[in-house]
C-alpha positions in Angstrom: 280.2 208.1 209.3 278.8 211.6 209.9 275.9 213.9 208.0 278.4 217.1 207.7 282.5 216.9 207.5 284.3 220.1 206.4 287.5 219.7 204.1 290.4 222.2 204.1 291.0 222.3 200.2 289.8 220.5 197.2 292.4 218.1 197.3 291.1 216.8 200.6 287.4 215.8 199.1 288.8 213.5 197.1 290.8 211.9 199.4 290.4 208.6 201.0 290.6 209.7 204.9 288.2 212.1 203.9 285.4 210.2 202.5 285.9 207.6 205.0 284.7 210.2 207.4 281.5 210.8 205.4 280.6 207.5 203.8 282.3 204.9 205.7 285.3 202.7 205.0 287.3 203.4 201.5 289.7 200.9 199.8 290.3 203.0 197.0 289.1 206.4 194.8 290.3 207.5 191.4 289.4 211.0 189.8 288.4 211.4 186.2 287.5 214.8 184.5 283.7 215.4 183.4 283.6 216.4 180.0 280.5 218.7 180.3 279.8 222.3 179.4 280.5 224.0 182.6 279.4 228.3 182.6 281.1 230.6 184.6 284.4 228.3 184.9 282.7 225.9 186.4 284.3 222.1 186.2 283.0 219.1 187.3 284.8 215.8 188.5 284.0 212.3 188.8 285.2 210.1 191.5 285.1 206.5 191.7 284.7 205.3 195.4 285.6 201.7 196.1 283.8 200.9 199.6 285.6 198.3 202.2 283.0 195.7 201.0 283.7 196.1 197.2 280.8 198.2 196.3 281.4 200.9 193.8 280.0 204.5 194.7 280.0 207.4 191.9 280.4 211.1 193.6 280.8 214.4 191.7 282.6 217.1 192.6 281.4 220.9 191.5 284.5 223.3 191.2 283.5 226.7 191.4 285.5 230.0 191.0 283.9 232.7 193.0 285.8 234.8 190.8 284.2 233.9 187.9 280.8 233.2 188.8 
C-alpha cells in the first residue's frame, strides 16, 4: 500500500490493480454514476471497493474537463 500512486487514464483509477496499490488487496469494484449537480462539466462517480477481508470501502471519483472549467 503506498500514500501517492499515479494512474495513466481514468479508466485505470477504477481498476482493481490499481487500488490494490493504494489501499491494499481488492476482490472486487463496481462503478455507479452520482446523480449530483456537477458545474463546469464536472461528473462524479461512485465506486464500491470490496477489500480481500470483505469489508466494503466507498471512493469517489471527480471528473474534471479542463476545457470546461
Amino acid at each position: 500500500m503506498t500514500a501517492f500512486a499515479q494512474a495513466t487514464d481514468i479508466a485505470a483509477l477504477a481498476s482493481i490493480e490499481f487500488l490494490t496499490s493504494v489501499v491494499g488487496e481488492v476482490r472486487d469494484v463496481t462503478r455507479a454514476p452520482m446523480h449530483s449537480i456537477g458545474f463546469s462539466g464536472t461528473r462524479f462517480e461512485r465506486l464500491r471497493v470490496v477489500m480481500a477481508d470483505g469489508y466494503t470501502r466507498s471512493l469517489v471519483l471527480k471528473h474534471i474537463d479542463p476545457r470546461q472549467d
